[in-house]
N, C-alpha and C positions, 0 to 999 in steps of 0.2 A: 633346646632343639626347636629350630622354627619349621613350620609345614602349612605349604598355601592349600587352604583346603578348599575356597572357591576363586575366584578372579577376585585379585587384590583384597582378601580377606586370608589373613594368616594365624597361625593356633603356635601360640609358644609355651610349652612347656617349664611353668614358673615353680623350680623344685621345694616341696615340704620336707624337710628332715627330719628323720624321730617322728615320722607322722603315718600312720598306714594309707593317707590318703596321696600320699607320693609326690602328690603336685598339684596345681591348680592352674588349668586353662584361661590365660591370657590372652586375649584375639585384637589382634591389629587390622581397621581396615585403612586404606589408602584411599584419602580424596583428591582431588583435583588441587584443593586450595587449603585443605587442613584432614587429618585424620582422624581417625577413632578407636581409641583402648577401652576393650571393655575386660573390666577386672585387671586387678593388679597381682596380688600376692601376700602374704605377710609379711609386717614388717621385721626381718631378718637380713642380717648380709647376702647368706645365698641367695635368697630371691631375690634381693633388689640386683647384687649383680648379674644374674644371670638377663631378669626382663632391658638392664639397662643396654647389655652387650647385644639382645637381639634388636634393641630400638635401632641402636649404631649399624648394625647391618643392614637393616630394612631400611636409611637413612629418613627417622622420626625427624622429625625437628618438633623437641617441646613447646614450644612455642609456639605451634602452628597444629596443636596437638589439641583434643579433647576425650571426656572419657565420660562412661557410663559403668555404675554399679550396680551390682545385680541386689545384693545387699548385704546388710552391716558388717558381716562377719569377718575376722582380720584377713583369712587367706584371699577374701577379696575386695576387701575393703584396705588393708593393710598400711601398704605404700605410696596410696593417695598423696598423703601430703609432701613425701619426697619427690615425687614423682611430678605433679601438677607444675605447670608453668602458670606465670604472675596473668598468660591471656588466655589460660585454658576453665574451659566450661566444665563442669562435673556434673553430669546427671545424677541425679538420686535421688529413693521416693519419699516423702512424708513422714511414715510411722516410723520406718529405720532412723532417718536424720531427725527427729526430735527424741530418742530415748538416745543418740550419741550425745543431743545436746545438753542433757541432764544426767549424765553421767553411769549409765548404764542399769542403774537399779540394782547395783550386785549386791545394796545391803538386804535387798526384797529376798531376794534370788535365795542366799545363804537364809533366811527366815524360813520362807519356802522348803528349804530341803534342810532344814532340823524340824520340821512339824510331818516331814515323810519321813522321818528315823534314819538318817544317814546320821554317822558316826562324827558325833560331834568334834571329837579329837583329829577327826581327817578331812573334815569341810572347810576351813581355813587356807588348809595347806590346797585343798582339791578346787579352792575359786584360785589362789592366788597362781597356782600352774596353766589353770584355763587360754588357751589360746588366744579367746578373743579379749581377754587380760591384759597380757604378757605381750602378745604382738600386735597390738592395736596401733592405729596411725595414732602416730605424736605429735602432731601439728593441727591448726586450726584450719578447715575447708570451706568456704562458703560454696555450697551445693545448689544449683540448678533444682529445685524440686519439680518431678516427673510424674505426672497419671497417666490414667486409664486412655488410652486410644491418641496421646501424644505421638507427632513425628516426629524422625530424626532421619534430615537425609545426606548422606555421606557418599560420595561419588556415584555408582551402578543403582546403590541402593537405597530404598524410603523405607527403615524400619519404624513399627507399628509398637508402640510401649503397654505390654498385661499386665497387668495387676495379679499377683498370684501371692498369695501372702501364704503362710502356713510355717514354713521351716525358717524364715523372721515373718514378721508381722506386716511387713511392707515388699516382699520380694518381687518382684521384676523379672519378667521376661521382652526380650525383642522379636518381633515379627517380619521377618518380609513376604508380605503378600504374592510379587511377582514372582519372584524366586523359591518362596516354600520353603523358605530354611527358618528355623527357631537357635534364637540363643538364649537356652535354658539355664543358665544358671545354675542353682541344687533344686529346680523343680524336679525336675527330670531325669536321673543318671541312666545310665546302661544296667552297669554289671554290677551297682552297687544301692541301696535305698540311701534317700537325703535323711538324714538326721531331725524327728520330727520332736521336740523336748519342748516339757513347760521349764518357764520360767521363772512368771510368775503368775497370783493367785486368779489376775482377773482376765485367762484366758482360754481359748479352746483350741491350739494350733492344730490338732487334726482334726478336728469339722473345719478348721479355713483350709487347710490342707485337701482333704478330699471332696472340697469342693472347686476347690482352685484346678483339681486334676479335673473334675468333670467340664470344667469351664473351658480348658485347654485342650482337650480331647479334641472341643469340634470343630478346630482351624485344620486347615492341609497344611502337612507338616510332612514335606519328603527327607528334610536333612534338619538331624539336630544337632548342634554344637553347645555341648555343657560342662559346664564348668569344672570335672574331673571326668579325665580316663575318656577313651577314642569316642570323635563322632560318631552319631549312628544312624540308621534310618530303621523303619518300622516301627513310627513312633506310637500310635493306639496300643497296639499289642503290647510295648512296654506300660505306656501308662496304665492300661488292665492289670498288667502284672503284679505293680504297685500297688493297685488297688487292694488287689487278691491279698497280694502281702500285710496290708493294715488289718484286713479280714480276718485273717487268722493268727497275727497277733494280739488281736481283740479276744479270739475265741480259747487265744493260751493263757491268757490272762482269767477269764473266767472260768476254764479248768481250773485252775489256783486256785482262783476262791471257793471254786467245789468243794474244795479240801478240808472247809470247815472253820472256823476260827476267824478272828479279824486281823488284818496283818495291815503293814505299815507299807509304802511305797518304795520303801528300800527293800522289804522282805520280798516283797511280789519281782521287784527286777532281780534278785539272784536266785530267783527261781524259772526267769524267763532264759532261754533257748538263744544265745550268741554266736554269732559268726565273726570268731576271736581264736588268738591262736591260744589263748589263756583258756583251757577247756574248764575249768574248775575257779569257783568265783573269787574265792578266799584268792588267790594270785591275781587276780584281775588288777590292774595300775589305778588307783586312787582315782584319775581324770577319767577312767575309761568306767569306773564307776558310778560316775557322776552322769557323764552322759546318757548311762544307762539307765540310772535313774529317771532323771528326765523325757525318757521316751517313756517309760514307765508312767510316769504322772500323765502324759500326755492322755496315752490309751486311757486310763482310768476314769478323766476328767470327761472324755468323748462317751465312755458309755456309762459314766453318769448322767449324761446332757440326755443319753437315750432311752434311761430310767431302768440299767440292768446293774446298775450298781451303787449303794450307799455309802455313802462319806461321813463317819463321825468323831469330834474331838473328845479326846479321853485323856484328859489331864492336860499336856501342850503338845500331841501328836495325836495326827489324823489318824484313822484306823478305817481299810475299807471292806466292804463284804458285798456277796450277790444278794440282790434287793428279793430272790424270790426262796432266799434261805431261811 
């Protein structure tokens, strides 16, 4: 389904399967002399044909086509290399495009989350299902590399390029100054929080993450366009909301450790509070596990950094506990 949601700036709804996240916003602008895709989809046949039938509509010419990535991850990263034409430009930033170019780290990744006590018998199966796995672009892209306060001017509009890392390491957002619209990517959603998860051992994605919010907060932003589920506007309030949200999943996590004892980063996510239709953990799907995990390590790492919780190895799994127990 295509929807102009500004003047020659169109939101095509590029469908997820089997995914609760339903679909992933693809935006067409129209230039003068060449256009702009930002975000693709995963590489799957639904998406490719659905984004390829709305190009036909909107009459794209690949060729006279270029694209920006918000980052790494397959539902927007996906179908790059199907997609790209032999003269289109690819935006994309630094930190993303050098861990594609080295091959993702999944052996890290899987190390990482057997020394958090995820079940070894179901970590194999739980990276090989991974989305950005399984549907990652299959081809080689020579990327455009993009920073901080880069322009890109596409017909009506001069978008301004942020640096907003946290949910990847190198995420991107778009700015237009005149017009006050943001294309957010997963910094930002509406009705739903980005997925903030470690990866691996040497990083902090929610301090880049809540900082990246605070950084983002103080542009004028009347319209956001992100990368799942309806435009919106009232963007501070959301971003507070967000905030709010890591606040207290910070503070649920140290209820848990109130509880006494040292626990592992898997124990601590199936004791954390989901918004899944799986109310009980033991059901929860292998992948939905995992990611959970991963937010889990994230918070723990973050309030380690801020000295309210201790990290220690006890044989070959981490064990965490409140630093004031």
């Amino acid at each position: 389904m295509i929807h102009e949601v500004l003047p020659a700036v169109f939101k095509i709804d590029v469908p997820i399967p089997r995914n609760p996240l339903k679909a992933t916003n693809s935006y067409v602008i129209k230039g003068d002399d060449r256009d702009l895709v930002i975000d693709t989809g995963m590489n799957i046949e639904e998406s490719h044909n659905v984004l390829t039938d709305a190009f036909q509509e909107l009459n794209i010419d690949m060729d006279k086509t270029d694209f920006f990535i918000t980052h790494l991850h397959a539902d927007h990263l996906g179908l790059i290399s199907a997609l790209a034409g032999k003269n289109s430009t690819v935006y994309f930033n630094k930190p993303d495009a050098e861990l594609i170019i080295i091959g993702g780290r999944w052996e890290v990744s899987v190390e990482l989350f057997l020394q958090n006590g995820f079940p070894v018998e179901n970590l194999r199966k739980a990276f090989k299902d991974h989305p950005g796995y399984r549907y990652a672009s299959k081809g080689n892209v020579d990327f455009k590399i993009i920073k901080e306060n880069d322009k890109i001017r596409i017909g009506d509009y001069d978008l301004i390029v942020i640096e907003t890392p946290g949910h990847t390491a190198g995420h991107t957002c778009l700015y237009e100054p005149d017009k006050k619209f943001l294309f957010s990517g997963d910094h930002v959603l509406q009705s739903i929080t980005p997925n903030i998860a470690q990866w691996f051992y040497d990083e902090n994605p929610l301090k880049l993450y809540l900082e990246s919010l605070d950084k983002i907060a103080k542009y004028n932003v009347k319209l956001v366009l992100p990368g799942h589920r309806k435009p919106f506007t009232k963007f501070k309030k959301r971003v507070a909301e967000i905030i709010e949200h890591h606040r207290v999943r910070s503070d649920e996590i140290l209820k848990i450790l109130e509880k006494g004892g040292k626990q592992n980063g898997f124990e601590i996510a199936s004791h954390m509070t989901w918004d899944l239709t799986f109310k009980d953990w033991g059901k929860f799907p292998i992948i939905q596990k995992m990611f959970a995990t991963g937010e889990a390590l994230a918070h723990l790492t973050y309030l380690r950094s801020k000295g309210f919780v201790t990290r220690k190895l006890s044989g070959d799994r981490f064990f965490y506990s409140r630093k004031d127990l």
